[in-house]
C-alpha positions as CSV (number, residue, x, y, z in Angstrom):
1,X,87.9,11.0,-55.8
2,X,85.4,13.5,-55.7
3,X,84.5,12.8,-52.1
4,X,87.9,13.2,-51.0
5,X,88.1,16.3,-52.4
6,X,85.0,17.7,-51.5
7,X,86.1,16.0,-47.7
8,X,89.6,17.9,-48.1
9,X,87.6,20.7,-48.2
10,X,85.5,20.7,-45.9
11,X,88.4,19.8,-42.9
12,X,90.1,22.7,-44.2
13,X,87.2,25.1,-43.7
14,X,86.7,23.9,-40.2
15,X,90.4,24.3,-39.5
16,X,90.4,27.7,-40.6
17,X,86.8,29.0,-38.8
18,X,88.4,27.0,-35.3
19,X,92.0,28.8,-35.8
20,X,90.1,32.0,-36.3
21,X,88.6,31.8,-33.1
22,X,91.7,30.5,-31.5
23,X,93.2,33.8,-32.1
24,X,90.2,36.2,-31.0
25,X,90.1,34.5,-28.3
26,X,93.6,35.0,-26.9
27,X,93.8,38.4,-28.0
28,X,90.4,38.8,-25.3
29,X,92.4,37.1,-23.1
30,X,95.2,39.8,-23.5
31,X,93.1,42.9,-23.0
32,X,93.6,45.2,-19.6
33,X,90.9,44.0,-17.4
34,X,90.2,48.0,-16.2
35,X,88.3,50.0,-18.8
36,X,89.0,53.2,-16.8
37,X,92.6,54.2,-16.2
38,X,93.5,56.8,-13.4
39,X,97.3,57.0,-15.0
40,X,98.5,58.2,-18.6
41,X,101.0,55.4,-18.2
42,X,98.5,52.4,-18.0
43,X,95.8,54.1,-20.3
44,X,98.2,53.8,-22.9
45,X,100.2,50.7,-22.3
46,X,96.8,48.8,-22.1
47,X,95.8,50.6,-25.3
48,X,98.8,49.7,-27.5
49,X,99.5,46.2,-26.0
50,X,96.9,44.7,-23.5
51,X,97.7,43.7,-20.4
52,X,101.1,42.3,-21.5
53,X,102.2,45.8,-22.1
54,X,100.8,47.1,-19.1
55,X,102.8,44.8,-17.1
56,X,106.1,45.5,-18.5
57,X,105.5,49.4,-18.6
58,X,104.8,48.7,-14.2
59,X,107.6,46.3,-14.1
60,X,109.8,49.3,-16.0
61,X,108.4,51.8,-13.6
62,X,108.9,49.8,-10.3
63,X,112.6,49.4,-12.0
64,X,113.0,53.2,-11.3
65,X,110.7,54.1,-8.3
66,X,113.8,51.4,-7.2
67,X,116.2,54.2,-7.4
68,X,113.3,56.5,-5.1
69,X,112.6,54.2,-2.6
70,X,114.7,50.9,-2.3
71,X,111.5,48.9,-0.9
72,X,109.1,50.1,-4.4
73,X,107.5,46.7,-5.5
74,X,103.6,45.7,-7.5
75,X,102.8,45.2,-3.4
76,X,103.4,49.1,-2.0
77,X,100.8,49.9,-4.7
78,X,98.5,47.1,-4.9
79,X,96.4,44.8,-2.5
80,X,96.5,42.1,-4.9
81,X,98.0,41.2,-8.2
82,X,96.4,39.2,-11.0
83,X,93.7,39.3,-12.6
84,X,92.3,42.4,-10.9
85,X,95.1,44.6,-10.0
86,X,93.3,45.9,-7.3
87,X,95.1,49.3,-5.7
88,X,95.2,50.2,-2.0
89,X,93.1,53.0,-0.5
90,X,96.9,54.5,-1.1
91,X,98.0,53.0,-4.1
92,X,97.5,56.2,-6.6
93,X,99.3,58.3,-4.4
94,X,101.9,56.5,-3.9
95,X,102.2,55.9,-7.6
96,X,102.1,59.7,-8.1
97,X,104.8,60.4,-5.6
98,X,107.3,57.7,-7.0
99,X,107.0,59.8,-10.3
100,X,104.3,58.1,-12.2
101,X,102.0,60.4,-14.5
C-alpha cells in the first residue's frame, strides 16, 4: 500500500512540473515577436496581451482606416504577415496617415 502511495505521488509531481511548463511555454509562444515598437498602439497592445492583443488592436484599426481609405488591409502596411510582421519601406507612414499614433 505504501508503494502505491508513494507511486501516487510521485505521478502527481511529474504532472504538475510538465503542466507547469506547458503553460510557460504557450504564454512564450504568445509574446510580440518585435521588442521595439515604432507605434504607441502596438507597444502597448503587445505589452498588456502579446501578440494576440496586438492582432486585434490592428484588426480594430484596419476596421476604421476602412472608413479612410476603402482598400486599408494588414497588406497596404506590411510585406508579409506572420510570424514577422515585416512593414514595407512605406508601411509607418502609411500607418501614420490612416490615423494611427
Amino acid at each position: 500500500m505504501a508503494r502505491f502511495g508513494l507511486l501516487s505521488l510521485a505521478l502527481a509531481f511529474v504532472a504538475v512540473i510538465g503542466i507547469t511548463s506547458l503553460s510557460n511555454s504557450a504564454s512564450a509562444a504568445d509574446a510580440c515577436k518585435r521588442t521595439q515598437f515604432e507605434t504607441k498602439l502596438i507597444k502597448d497592445a503587445c505589452a498588456s496581451g502579446g501578440q494576440k492583443a496586438a492582432k486585434e488592436a490592428m484588426k480594430k484599426f484596419v476596421k476604421e482606416a476602412k472608413k479612410k481609405k476603402a482598400d486599408a488591409d494588414c497588406n497596404l502596411c506590411h510585406k508579409s504577415l506572420a510570424p514577422k510582421y515585416e512593414l514595407k519601406p512605406e508601411g509607418l507612414k502609411t500607418f501614420k496617415e490612416l490615423g494611427g499614433v
